[in-house]
Chimera marker file (.cmm) of the C-alpha trace (Angstrom):
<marker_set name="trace">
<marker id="1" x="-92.122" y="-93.571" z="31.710" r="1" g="1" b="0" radius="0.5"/>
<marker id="2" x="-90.412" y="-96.514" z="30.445" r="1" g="1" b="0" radius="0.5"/>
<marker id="3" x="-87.042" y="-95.127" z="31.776" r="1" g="1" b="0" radius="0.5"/>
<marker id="4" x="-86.846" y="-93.961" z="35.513" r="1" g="1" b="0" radius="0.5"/>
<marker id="5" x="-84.637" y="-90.673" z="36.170" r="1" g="1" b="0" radius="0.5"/>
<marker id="6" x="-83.855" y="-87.986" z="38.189" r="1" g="1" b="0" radius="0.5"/>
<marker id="7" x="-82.506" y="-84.762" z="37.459" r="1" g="1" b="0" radius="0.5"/>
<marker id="8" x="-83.965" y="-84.072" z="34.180" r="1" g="1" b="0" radius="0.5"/>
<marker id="9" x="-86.595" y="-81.687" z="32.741" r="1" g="1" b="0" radius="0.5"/>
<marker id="10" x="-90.235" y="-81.591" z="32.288" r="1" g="1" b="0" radius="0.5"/>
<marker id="11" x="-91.793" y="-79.470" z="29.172" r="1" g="1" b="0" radius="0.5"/>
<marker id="12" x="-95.552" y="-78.784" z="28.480" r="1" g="1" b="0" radius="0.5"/>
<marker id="13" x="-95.081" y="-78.575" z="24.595" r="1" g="1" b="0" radius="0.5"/>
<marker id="14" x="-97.856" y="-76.418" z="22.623" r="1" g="1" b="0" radius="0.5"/>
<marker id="15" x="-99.609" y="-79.570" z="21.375" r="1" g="1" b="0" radius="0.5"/>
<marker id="16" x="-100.585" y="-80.496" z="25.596" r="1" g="1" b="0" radius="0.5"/>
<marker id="17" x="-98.183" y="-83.254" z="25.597" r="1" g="1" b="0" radius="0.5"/>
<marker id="18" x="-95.090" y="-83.015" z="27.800" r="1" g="1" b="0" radius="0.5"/>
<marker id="19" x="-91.574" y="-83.590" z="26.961" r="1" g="1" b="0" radius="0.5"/>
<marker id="20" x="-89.406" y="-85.063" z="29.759" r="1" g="1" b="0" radius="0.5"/>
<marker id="21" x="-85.404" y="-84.974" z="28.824" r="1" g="1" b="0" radius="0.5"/>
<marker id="22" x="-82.430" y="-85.921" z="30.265" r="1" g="1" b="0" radius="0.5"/>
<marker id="23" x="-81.374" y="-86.748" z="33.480" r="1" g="1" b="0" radius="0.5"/>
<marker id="24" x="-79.590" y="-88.981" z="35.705" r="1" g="1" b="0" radius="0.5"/>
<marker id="25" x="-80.267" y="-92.792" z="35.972" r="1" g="1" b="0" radius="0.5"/>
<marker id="26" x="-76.307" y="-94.334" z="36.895" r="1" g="1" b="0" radius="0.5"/>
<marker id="27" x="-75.342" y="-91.879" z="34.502" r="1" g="1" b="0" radius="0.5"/>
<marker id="28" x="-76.169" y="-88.986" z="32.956" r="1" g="1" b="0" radius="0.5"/>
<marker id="29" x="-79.258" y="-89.431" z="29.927" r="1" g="1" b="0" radius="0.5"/>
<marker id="30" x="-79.428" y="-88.127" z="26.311" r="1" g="1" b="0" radius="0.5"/>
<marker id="31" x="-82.736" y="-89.911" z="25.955" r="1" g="1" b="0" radius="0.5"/>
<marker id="32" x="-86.304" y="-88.398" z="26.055" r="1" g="1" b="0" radius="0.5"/>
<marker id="33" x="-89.995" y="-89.122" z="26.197" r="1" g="1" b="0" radius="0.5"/>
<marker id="34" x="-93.097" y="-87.743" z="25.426" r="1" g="1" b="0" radius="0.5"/>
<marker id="35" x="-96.233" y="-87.992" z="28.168" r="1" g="1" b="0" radius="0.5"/>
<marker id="36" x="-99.885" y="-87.419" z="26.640" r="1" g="1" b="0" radius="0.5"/>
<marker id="37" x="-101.928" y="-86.178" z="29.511" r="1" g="1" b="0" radius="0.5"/>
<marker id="38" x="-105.098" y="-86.833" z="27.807" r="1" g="1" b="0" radius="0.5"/>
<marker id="39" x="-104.039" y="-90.764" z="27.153" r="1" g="1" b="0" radius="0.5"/>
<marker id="40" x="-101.911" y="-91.269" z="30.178" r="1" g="1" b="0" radius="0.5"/>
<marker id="41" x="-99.549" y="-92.991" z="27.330" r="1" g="1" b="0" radius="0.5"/>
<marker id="42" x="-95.550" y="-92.774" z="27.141" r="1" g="1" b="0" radius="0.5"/>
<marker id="43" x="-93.510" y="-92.552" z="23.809" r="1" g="1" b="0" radius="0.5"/>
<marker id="44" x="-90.044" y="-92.525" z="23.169" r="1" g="1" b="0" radius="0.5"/>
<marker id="45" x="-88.634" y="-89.910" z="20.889" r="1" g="1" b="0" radius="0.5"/>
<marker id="46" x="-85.279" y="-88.936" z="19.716" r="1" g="1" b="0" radius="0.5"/>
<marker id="47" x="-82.412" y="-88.600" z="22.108" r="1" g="1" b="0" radius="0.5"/>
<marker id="48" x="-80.654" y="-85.234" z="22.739" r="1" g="1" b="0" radius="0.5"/>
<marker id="49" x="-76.942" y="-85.071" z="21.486" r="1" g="1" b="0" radius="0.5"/>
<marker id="50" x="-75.360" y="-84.608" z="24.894" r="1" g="1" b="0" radius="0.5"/>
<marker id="51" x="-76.247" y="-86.614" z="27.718" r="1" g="1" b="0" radius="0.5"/>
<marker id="52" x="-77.229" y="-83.695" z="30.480" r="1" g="1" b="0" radius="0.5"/>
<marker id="53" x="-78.546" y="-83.888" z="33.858" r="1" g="1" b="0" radius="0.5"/>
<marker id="54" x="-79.270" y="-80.581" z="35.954" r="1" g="1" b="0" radius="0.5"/>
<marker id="55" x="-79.499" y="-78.547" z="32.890" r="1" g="1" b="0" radius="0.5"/>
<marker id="56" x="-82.432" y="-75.634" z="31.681" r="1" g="1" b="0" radius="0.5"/>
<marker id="57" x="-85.196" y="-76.338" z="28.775" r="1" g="1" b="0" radius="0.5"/>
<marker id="58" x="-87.248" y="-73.498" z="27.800" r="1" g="1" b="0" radius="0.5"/>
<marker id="59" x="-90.063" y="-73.768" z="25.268" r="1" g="1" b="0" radius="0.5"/>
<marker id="60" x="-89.632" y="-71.349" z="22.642" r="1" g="1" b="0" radius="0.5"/>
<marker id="61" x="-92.515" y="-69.687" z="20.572" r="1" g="1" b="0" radius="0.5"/>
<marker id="62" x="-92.018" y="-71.828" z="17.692" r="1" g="1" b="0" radius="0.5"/>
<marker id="63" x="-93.293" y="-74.636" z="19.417" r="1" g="1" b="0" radius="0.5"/>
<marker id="64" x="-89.115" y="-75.964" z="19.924" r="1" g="1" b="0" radius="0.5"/>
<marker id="65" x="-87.058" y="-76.672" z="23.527" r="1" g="1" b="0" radius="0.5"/>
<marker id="66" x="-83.613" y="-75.039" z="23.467" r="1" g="1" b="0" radius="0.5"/>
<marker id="67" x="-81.965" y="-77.131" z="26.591" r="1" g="1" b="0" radius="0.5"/>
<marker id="68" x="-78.708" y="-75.784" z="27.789" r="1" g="1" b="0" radius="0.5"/>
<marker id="69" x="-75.621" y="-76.031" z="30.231" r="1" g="1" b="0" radius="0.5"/>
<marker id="70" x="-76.091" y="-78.786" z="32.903" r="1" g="1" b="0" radius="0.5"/>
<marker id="71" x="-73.996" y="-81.754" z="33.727" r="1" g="1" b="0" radius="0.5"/>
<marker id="72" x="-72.680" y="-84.425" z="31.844" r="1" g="1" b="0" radius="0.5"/>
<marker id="73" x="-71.150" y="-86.713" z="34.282" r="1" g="1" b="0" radius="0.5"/>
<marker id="74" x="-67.356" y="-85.457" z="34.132" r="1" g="1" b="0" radius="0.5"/>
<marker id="75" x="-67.853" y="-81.209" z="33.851" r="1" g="1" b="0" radius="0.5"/>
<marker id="76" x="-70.008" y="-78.594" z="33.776" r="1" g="1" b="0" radius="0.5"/>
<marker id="77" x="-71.488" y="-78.014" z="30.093" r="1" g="1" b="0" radius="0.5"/>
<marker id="78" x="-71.488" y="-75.166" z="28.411" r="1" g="1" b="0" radius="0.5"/>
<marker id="79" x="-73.476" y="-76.249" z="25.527" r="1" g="1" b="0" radius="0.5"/>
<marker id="80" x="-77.088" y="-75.538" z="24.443" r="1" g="1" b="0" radius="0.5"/>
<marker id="81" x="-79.312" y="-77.530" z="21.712" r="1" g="1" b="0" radius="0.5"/>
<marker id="82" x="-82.397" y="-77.000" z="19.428" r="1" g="1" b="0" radius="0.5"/>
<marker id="83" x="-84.612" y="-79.942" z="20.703" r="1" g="1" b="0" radius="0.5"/>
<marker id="84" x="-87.346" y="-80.257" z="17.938" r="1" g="1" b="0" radius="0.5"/>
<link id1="1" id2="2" r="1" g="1" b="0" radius="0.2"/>
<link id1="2" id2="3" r="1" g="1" b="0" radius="0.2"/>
<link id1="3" id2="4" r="1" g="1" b="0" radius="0.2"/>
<link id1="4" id2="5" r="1" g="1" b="0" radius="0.2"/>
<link id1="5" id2="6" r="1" g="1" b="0" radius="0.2"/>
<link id1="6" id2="7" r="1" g="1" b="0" radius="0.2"/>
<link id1="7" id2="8" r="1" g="1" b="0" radius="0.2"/>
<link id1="8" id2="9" r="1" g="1" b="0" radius="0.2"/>
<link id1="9" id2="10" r="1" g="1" b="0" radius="0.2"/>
<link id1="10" id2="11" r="1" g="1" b="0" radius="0.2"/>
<link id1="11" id2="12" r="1" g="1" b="0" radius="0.2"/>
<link id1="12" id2="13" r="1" g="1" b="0" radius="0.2"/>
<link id1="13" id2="14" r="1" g="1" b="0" radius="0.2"/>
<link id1="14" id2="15" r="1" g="1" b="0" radius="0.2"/>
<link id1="15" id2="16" r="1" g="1" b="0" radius="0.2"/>
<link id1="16" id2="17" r="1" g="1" b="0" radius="0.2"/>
<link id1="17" id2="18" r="1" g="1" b="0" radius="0.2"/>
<link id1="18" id2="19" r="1" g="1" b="0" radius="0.2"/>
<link id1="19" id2="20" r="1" g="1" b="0" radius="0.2"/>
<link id1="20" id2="21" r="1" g="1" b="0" radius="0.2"/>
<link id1="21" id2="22" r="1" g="1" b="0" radius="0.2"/>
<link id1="22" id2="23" r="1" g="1" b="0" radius="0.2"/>
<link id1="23" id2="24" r="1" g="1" b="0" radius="0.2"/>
<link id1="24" id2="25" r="1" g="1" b="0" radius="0.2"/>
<link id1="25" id2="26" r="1" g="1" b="0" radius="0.2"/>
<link id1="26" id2="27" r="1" g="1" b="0" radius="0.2"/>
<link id1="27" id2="28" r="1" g="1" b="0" radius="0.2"/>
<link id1="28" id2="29" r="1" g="1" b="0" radius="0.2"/>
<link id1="29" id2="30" r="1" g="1" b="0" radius="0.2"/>
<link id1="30" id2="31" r="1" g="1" b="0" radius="0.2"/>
<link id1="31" id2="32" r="1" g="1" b="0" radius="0.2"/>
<link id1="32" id2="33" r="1" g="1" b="0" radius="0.2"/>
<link id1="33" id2="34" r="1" g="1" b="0" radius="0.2"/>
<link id1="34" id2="35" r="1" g="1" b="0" radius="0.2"/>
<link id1="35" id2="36" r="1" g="1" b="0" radius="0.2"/>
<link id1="36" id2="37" r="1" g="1" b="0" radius="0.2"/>
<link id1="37" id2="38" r="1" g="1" b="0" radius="0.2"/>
<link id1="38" id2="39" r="1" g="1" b="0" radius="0.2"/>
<link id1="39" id2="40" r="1" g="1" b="0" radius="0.2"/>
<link id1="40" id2="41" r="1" g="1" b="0" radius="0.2"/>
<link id1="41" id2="42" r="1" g="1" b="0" radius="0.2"/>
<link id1="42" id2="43" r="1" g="1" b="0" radius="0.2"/>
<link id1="43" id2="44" r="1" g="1" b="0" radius="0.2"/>
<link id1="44" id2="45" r="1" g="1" b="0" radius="0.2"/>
<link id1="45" id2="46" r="1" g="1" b="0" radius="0.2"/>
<link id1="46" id2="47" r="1" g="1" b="0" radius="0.2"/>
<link id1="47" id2="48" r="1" g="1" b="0" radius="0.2"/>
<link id1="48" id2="49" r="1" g="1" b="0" radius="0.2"/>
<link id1="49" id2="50" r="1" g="1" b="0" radius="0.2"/>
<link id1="50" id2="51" r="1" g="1" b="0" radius="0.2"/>
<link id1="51" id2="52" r="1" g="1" b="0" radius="0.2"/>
<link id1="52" id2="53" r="1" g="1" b="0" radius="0.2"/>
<link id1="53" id2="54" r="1" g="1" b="0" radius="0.2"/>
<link id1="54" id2="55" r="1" g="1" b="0" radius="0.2"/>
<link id1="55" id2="56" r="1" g="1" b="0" radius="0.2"/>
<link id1="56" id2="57" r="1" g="1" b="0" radius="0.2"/>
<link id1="57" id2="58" r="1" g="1" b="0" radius="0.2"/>
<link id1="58" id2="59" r="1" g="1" b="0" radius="0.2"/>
<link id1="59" id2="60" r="1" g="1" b="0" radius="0.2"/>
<link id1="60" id2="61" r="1" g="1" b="0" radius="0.2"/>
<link id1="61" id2="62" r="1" g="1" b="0" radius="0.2"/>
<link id1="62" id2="63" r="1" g="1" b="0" radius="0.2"/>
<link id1="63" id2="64" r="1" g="1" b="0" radius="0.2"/>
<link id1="64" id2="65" r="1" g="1" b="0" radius="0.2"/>
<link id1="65" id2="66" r="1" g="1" b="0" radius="0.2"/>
<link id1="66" id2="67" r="1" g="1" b="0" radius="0.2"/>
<link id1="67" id2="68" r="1" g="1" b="0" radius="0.2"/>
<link id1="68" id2="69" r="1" g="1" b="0" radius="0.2"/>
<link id1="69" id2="70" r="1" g="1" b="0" radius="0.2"/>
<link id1="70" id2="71" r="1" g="1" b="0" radius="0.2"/>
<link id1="71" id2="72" r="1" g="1" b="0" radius="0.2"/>
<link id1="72" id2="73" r="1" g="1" b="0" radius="0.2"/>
<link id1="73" id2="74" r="1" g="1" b="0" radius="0.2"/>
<link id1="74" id2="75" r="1" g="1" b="0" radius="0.2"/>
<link id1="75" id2="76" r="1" g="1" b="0" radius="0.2"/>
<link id1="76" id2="77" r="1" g="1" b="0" radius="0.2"/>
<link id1="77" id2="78" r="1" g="1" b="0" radius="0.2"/>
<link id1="78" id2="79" r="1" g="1" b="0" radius="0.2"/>
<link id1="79" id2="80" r="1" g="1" b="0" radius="0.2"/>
<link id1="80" id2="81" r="1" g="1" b="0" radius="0.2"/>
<link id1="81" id2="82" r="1" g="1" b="0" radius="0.2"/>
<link id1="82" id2="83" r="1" g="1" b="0" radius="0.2"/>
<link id1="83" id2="84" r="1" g="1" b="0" radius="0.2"/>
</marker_set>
């Protein structure tokens, strides 16, 4: 992880690798990675659009993370996002 964090959520997508998003590191993150089990490598992918930390991901069936609510440093959130 080239990015250390708490606070954020881990995803097993359905291609094995897993996406970790969000979090908390001084402030709340937008950014995420991708971890490949089967190379033990770390790559950097696009950033949410809201900087979250606490907040719910869910894989959906088509293979996408919907993330939702959580904190963003000031309030509560009461957003949610299509995290493809």
């Amino acid at each position: 992880m080239s990015l250390g964090r708490a606070l954020h959520t881990a995803s097993t997508l359905p291609n094995g690798q897993v996406l970790i998003a969000g979090g908390f590191n001084v402030n709340p993150l937008n950014a995420a990675e991708l971890y490949n089990p089967s190379t033990g490598n770390w790559t950097t992918t696009a950033s949410m659009y809201i900087a979250r930390q606490n907040f719910a991901a869910v894989v959906l069936p088509n293979g996408k993370v919907l993330v939702a609510g959580g904190h963003n440093g000031t309030a509560c959130s009461n957003t949610a996002e299509l995290y493809q």
